[in-house]
N, C-alpha and C positions, 0 to 999 in steps of 0.2 A: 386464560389469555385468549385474544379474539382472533382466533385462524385467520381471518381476512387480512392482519396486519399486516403482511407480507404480502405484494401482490407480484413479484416478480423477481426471479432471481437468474442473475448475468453470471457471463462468466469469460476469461480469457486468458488463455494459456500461453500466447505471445508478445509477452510479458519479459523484460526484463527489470532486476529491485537493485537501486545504487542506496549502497550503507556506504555515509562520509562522517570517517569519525575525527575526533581533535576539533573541530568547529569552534572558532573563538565567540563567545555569546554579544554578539555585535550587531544590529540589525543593516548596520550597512556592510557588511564581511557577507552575511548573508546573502545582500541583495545581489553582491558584486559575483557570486557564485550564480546565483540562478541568471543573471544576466549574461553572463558565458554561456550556459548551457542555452539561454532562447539566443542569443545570437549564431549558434550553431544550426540551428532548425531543428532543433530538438522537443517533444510536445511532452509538456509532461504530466503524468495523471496525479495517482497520486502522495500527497507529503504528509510525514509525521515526522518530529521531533520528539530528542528526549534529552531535557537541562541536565548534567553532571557536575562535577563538583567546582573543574574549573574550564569547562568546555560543554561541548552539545553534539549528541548527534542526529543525525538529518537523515532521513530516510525517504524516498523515492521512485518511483515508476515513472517506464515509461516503454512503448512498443519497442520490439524486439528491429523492426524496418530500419528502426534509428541507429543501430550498433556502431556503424561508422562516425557517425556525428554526435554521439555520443562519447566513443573515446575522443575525436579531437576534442572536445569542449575538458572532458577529463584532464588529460594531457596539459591544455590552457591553465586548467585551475590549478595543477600540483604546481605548474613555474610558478604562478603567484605567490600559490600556499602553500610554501613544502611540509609543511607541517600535519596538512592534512592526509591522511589517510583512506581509497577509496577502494571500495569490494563490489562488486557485482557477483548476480546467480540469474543463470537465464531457465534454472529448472523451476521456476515457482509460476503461479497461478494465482490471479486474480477471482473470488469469488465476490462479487455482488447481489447482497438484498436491499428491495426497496418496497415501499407501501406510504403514502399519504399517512395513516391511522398509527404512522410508528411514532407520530410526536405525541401524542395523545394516552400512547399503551404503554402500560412500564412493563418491565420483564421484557421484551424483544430482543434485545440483547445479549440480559441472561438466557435465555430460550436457544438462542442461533451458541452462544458458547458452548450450554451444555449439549448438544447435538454431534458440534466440534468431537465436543472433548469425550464423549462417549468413544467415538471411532480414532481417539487420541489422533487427532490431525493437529500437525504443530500451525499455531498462529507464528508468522514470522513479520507481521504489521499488521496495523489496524487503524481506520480512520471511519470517522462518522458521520453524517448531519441528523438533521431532525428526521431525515424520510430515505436514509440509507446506511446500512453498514459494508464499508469493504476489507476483504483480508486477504491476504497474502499468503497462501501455504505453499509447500513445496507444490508440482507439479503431480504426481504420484494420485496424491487425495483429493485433486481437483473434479473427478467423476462422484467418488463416493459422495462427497460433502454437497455437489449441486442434487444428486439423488435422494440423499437422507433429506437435505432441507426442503426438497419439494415435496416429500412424502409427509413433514411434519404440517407444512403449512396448504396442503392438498391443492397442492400447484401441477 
């Protein structure tokens, strides 16, 4: 694997992760949720979804500055949707890698996991593009895992 893959790894700890479960699989139920939350002035980083059997849930970032404008937007969505169910954790951590070379290189991925998973740091999200992976772990592992990652990729 090509060390250089990785050119740069972020990171932030003022973070807070909204888990909304019950999600009816609707893409306009969707939209009418994240439209609450931008019209509260809430910025949001980032999203992953996961389809179940007869619902979705939606997962979430977004800075900790927001907390207030985050529960009102909250708040809005359960009178809509009382169905939904919503969790927040403000003890997690954002880790970010990123490199050009990572659309290119296989294994980066598995690379940055098994790194992880050596020092068992729990992934509690995960999203990707072609020239980044970001994860979500508690707060805790947020030094180790930016320290082991720079030592693998000699950053």
């Amino acid at each position: 694997m090509d060390k250089n893959a990785i050119t740069q790894v972020e990171y932030n700890d003022q973070i807070i992760q909204v888990k909304l479960l019950n999600v009816e699989k609707n893409s306009l139920f969707v939209g009418s949720i994240f439209q609450e939350i931008s019209k509260n002035g809430v910025n949001i980083d980032m999203i992953s979804q996961a389809m179940l059997e007869d619902e979705m849930r939606i997962d979430f970032t977004c800075d900790q500055k927001d907390q207030e404008k985050l529960n009102e937007a909250i708040e809005n969505i359960k009178q809509k949707h009382p169905r939904i169910m919503v969790y927040q954790s403000r003890n997690v951590a954002k880790v970010m890698v990123e490199g050009e070379k990572m659309k290119d290189e296989i294994g980066v991925a598995a690379h940055i996991f098994e790194i992880l998973g050596k020092y068992q740091v729990p992934l509690l999200q995960i999203t990707t593009s072609e020239i980044s992976i970001s994860c979500v772990i508690p707060s805790e592992f947020m030094e180790l895992a930016v320290n082991e990652i720079k030592k693998a990729y000699q950053l």
